[in-house]
C-alpha positions as a Markdown table, in Angstrom:
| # | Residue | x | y | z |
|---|---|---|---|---|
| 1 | Unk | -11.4 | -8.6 | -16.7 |
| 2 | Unk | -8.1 | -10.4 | -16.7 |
| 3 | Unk | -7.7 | -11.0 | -13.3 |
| 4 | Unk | -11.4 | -11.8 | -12.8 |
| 5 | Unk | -11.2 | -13.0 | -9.4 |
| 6 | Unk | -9.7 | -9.8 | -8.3 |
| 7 | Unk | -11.8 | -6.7 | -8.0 |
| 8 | Unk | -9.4 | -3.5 | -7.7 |
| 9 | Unk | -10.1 | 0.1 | -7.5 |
| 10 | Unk | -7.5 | 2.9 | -6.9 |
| 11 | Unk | -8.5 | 6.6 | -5.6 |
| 12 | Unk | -5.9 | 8.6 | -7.6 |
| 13 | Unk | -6.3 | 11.8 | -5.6 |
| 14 | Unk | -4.8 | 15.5 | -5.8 |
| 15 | Unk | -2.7 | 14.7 | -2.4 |
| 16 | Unk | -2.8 | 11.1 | -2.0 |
| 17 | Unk | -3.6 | 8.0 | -3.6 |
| 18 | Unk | -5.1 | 4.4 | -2.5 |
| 19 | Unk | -5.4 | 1.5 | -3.8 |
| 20 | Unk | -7.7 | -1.3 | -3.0 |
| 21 | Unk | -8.9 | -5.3 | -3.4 |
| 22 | Unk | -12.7 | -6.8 | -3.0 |
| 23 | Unk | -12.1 | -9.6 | -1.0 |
| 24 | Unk | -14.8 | -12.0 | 1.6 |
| 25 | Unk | -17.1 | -9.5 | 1.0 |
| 26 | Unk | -15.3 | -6.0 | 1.3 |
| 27 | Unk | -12.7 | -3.7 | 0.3 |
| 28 | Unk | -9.6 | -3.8 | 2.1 |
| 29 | Unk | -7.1 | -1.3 | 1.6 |
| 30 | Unk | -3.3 | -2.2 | 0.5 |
| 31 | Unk | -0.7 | -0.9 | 2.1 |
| 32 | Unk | 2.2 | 0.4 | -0.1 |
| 33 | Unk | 6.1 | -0.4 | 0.3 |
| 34 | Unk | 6.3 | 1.5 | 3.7 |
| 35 | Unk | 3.1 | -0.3 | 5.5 |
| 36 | Unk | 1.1 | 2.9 | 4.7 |
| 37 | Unk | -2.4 | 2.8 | 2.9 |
| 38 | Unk | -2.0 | 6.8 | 1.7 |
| 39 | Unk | 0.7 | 7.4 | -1.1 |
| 40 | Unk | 1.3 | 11.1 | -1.7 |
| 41 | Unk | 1.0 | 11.8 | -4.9 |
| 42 | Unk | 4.3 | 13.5 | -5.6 |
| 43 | Unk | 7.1 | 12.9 | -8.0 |
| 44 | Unk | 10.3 | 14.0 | -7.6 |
| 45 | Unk | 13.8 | 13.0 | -9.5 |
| 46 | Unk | 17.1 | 13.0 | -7.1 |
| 47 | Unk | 20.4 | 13.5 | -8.1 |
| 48 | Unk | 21.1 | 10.2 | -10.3 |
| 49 | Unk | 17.8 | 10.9 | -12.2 |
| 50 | Unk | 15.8 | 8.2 | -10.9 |
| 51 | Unk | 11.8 | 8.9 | -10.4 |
| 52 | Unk | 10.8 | 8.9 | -7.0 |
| 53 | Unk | 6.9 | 8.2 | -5.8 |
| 54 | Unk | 4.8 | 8.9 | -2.6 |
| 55 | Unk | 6.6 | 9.2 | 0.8 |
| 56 | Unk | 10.7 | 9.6 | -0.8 |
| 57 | Unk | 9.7 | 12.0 | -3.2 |
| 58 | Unk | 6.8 | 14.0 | -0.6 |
| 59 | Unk | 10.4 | 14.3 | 1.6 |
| 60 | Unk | 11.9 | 16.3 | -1.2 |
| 61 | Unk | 9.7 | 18.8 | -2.0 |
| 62 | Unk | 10.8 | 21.3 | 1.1 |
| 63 | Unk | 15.1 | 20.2 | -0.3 |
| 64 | Unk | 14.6 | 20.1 | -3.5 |
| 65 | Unk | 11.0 | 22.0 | -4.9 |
| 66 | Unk | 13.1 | 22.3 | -8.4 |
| 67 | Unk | 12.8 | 18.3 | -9.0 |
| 68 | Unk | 9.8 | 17.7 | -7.1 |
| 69 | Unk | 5.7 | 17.8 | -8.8 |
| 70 | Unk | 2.4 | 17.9 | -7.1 |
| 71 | Unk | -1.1 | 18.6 | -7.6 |
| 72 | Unk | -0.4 | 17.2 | -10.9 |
| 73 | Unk | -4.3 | 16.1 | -11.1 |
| 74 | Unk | -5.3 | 19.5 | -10.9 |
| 75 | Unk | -4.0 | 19.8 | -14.7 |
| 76 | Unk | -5.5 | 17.1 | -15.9 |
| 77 | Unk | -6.7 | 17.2 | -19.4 |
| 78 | Unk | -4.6 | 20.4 | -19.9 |
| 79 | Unk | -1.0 | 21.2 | -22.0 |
| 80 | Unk | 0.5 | 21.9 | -18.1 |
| 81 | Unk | 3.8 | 19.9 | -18.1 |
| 82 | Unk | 6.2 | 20.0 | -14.6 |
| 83 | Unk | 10.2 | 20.4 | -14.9 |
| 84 | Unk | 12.0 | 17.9 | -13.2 |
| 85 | Unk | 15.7 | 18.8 | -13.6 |
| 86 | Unk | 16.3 | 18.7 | -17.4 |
| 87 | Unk | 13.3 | 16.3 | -18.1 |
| 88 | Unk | 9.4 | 17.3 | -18.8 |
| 89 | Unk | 6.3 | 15.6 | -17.9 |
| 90 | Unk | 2.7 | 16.2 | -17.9 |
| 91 | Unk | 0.3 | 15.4 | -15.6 |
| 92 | Unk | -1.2 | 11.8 | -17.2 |
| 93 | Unk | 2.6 | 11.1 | -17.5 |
| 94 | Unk | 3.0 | 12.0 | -13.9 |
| 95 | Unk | -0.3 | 10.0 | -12.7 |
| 96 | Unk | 0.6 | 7.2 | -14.6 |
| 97 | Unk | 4.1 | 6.9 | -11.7 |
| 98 | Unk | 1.7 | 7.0 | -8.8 |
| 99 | Unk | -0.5 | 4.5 | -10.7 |
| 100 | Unk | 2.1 | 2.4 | -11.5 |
| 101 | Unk | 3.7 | 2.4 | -7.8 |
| 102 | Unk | 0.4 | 1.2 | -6.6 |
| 103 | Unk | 0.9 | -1.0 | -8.9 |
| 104 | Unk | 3.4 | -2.5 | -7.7 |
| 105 | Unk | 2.2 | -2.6 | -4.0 |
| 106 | Unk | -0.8 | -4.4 | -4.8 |
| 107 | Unk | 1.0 | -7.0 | -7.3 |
| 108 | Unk | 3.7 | -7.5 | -3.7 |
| 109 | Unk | 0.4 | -7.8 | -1.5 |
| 110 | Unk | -1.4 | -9.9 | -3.8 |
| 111 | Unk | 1.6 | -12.4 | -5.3 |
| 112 | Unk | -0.2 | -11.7 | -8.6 |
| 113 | Unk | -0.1 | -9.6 | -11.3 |
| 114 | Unk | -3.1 | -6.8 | -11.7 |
| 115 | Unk | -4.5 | -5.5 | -15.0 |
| 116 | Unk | -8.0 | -4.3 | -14.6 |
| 117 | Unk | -9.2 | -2.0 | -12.5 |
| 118 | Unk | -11.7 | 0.7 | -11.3 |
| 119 | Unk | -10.8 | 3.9 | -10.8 |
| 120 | Unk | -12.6 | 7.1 | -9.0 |
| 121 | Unk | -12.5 | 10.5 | -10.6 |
| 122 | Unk | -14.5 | 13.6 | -9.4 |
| 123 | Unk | -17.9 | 13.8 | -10.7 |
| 124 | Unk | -17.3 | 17.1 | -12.6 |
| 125 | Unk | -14.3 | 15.8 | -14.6 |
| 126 | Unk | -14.3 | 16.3 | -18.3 |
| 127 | Unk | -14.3 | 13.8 | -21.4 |
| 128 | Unk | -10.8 | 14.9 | -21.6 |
| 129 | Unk | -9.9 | 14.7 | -18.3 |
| 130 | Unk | -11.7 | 11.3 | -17.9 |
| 131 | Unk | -9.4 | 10.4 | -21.2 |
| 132 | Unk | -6.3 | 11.4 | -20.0 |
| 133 | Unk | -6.9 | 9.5 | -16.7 |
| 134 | Unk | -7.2 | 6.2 | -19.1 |
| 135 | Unk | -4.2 | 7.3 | -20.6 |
| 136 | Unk | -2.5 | 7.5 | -17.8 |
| 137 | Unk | -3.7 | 4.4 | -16.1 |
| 138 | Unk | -2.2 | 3.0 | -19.8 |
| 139 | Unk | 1.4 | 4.3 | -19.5 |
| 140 | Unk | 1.3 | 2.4 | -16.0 |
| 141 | Unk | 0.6 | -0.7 | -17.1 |
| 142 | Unk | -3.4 | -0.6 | -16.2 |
| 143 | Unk | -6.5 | -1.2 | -18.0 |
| 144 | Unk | -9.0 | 1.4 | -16.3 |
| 145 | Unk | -12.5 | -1.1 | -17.2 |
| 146 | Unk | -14.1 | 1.6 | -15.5 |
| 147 | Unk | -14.0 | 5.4 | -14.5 |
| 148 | Unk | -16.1 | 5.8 | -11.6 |
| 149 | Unk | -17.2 | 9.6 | -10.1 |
| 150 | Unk | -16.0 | 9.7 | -6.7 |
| 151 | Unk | -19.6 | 11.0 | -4.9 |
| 152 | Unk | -21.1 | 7.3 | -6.0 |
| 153 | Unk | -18.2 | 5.4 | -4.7 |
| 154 | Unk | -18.5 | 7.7 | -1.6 |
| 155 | Unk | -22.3 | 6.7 | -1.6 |
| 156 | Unk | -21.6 | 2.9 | -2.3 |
| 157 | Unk | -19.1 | 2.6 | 0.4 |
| 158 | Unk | -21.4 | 3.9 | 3.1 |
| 159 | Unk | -24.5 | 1.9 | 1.6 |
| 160 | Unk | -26.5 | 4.7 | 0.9 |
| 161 | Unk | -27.6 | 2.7 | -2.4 |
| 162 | Unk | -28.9 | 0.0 | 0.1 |
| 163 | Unk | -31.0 | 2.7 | 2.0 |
| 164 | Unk | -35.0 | 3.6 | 1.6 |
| 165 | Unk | -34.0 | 7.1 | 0.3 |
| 166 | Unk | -33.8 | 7.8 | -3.3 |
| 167 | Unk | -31.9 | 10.4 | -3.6 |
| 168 | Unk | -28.8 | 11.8 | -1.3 |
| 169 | Unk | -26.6 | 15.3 | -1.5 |
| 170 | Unk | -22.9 | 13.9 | -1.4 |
| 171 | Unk | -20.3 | 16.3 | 0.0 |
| 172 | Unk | -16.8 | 15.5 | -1.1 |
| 173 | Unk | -14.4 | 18.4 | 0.5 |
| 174 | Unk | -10.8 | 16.9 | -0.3 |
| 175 | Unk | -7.4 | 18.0 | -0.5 |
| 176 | Unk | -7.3 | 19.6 | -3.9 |
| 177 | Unk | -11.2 | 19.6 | -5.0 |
| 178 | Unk | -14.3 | 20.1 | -3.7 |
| 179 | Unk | -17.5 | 18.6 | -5.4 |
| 180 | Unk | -21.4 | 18.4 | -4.2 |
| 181 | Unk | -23.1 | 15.5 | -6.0 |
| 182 | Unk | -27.2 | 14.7 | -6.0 |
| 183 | Unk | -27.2 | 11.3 | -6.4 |
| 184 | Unk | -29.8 | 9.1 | -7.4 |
| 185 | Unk | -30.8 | 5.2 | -7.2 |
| 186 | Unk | -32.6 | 3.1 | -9.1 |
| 187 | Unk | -31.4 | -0.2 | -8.0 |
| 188 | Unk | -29.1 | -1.6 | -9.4 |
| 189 | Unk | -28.3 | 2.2 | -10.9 |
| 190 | Unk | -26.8 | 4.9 | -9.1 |
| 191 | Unk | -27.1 | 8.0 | -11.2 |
| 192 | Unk | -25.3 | 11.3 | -10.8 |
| 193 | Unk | -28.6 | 13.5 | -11.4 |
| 194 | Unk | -26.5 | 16.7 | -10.9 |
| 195 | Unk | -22.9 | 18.1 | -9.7 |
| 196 | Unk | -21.1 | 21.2 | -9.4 |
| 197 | Unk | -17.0 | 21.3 | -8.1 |
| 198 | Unk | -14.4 | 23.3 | -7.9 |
| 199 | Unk | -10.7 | 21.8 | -8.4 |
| 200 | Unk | -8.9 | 24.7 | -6.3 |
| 201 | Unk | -10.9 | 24.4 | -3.3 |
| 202 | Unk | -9.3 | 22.1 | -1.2 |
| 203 | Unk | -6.8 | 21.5 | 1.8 |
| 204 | Unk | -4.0 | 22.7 | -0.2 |
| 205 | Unk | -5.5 | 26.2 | -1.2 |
| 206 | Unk | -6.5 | 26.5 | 2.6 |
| 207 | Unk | -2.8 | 26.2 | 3.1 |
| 208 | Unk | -1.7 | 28.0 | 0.9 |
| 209 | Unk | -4.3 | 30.6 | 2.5 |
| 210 | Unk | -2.3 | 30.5 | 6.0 |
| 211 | Unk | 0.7 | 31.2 | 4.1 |
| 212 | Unk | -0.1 | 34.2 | 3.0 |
| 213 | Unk | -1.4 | 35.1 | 6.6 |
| 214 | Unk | 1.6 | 33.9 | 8.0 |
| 215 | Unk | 3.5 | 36.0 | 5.5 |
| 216 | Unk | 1.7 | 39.1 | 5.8 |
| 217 | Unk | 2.1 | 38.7 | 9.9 |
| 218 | Unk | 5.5 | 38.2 | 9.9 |
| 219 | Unk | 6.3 | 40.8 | 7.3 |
| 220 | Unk | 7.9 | 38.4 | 5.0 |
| 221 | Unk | 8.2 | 39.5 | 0.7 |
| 222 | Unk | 6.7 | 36.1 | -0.4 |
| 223 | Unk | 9.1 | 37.1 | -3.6 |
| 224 | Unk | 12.2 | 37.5 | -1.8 |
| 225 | Unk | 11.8 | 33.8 | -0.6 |
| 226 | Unk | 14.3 | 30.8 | -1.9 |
| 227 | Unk | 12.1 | 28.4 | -3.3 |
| 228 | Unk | 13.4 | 26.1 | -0.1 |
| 229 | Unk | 12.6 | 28.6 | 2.2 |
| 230 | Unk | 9.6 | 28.6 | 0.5 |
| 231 | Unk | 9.0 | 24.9 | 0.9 |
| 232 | Unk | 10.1 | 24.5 | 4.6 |
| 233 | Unk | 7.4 | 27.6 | 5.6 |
| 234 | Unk | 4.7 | 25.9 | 3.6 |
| 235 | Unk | 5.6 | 22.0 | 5.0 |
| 236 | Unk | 5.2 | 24.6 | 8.5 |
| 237 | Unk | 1.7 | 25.7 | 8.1 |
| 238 | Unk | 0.8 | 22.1 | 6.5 |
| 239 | Unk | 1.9 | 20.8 | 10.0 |
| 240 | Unk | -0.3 | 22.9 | 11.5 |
| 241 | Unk | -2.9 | 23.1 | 9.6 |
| 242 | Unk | -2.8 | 19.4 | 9.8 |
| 243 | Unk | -2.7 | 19.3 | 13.6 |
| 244 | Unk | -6.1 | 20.8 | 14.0 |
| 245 | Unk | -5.9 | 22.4 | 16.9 |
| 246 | Unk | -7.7 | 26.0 | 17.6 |
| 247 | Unk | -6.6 | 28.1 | 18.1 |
| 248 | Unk | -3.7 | 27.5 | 15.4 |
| 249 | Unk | -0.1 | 27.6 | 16.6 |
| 250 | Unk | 2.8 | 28.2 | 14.4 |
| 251 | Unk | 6.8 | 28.8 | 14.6 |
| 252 | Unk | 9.5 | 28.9 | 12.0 |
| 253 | Unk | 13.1 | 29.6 | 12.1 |
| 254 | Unk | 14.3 | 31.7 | 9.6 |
| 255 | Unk | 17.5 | 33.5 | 9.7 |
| 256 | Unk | 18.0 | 32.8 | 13.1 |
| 257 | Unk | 15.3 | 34.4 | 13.9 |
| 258 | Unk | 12.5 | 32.5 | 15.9 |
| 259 | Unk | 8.7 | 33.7 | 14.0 |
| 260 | Unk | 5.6 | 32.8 | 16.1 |
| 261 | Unk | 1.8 | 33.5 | 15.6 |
| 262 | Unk | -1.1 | 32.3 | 16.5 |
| 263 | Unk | -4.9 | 32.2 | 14.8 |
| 264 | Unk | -8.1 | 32.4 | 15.9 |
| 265 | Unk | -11.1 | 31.2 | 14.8 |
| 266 | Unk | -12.8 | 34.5 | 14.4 |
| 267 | Unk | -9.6 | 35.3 | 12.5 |
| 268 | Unk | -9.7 | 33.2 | 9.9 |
| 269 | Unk | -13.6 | 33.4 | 8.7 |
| 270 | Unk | -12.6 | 36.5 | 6.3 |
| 271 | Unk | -9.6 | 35.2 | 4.3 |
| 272 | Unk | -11.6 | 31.4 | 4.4 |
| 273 | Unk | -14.8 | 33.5 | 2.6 |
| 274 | Unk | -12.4 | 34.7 | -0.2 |
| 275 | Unk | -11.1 | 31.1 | -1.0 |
| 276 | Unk | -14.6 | 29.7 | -0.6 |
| 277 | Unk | -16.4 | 31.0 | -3.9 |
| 278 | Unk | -18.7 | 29.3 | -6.0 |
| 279 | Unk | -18.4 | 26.4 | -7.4 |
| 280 | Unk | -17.0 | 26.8 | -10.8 |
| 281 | Unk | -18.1 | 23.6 | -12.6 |
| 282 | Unk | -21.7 | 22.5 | -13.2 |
| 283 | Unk | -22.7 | 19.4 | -14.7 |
């Protein structure tokens, strides 16, 4: 590795992205230009057609959802490309922004350049998809030395490698993916024995669930919805969503008119079991 004294992964998720140094004997997390350690991982382009990463562009994307990409990950590996005003991009080209603005962070934090580094992909991912993550950690600037399947760095960071049992079930719900990982150790190996995943179950399609309740409850054509209007609802049930609270509280204005509703547990268990299906990768 070229900076061999540095030992740098990066978690280049569906929603947000991390990036983070080995140092005295653990991983500490960098925080990016705002003093976060989460980056969304969203580009947009604003009006003078500069690229916008993480927190400016995630602002965007209820203002302007024309010029603003997300969930780019889930289309990895695929011919998928994303419209930002009059330019194109695909999702390793995409990737490669948020990779390079963690980059960046971690060169400010460190006063040193970074080359090398280790980054986590789900367990199910593709040779294609695997490649077109190196591809995209290319057109940031990065050498990815190592692709690593996000169940064994789950498993490393909690030291189940460490542990008397041989073998662990790794759960791995995040906010575009789901994967279930049998993971096995023979020290110093940690080998992913077997793995299933599904890339559209994930906290964005169980928002994207209460938006359709929320729709159908307030009697709102989903169709008939500017693409803004669109965005501010959805950045509404994200918020509650996010809040966690049950039952689930939610308000919107539109068209001066005030919308309310609230969900219950007991209410949600049917449209959950339709998003919930089985796993649709296997490895």
């Amino acid at each position: 590795m070229d900076n061999a004294t540095l030992a740098i992964g990066i978690d280049l998720g569906t929603t947000n992205s991390l990036i983070a140094v080995w140092q005295d004997g653990a991983a500490q997390l960098i925080p990016n230009k705002f003093g976060e350690y989460l980056t969304p991982s969203i580009i947009s382009m604003d009006e003078n057609k500069q690229i916008l990463v993480g927190k400016p562009a995630a602002a965007r994307k209820t203002s302007h959802p024309d010029k603003t990409a997300a969930l780019f990950k889930r289309a990895m590996g695929s011919n998928t490309h994303w419209h930002l005003g009059e330019e194109s991009f695909n999702a390793p080209e995409l990737s490669s922004l948020v990779l390079r603005s963690l980059k960046e962070d971690a060169e400010d934090y460190l006063q040193q350049p970074i080359k090398d580094v280790v980054i986590s992909v789900p367990a199910y991912f593709s040779d294609e998809q695997r490649k077109h993550t190196r591809l995209a950690a290319e057109l940031a600037g990065l050498n990815a030395v190592r692709l690593i399947n996000e169940p064994t760095a789950a498993a490393m960071a909690y030291g189940l490698h460490t542990q008397q049992n041989s073998r662990s079930l790794v759960f791995d719900l995040g906010g575009g993916t789901f994967d279930v990982t049998v993971l096995e150790y023979a020290t110093p190996i940690i080998e992913v024995h077997a793995s299933a995943g599904d890339n559209y179950l994930g906290g964005e399609d169980f928002t994207h669930l209460l938006l359709d309740e929320v729709l159908k409850r307030w009697n709102l054509d989903k169709s008939a919805l500017t693409d803004s209007d669109l965005a501010a609802l959805y950045a509404c049930v994200e918020a509650a969503k996010c809040a966690s609270g049950s039952p689930l509280r939610m308000s919107w204005l539109y068209q001066e008119r005030a919308l309310e509703s609230t969900f219950y547990d007991d209410e949600l268990k049917a449209p959950v079991a339709t998003v919930a299906q089985p796993a649709a990768h296997t490895h």
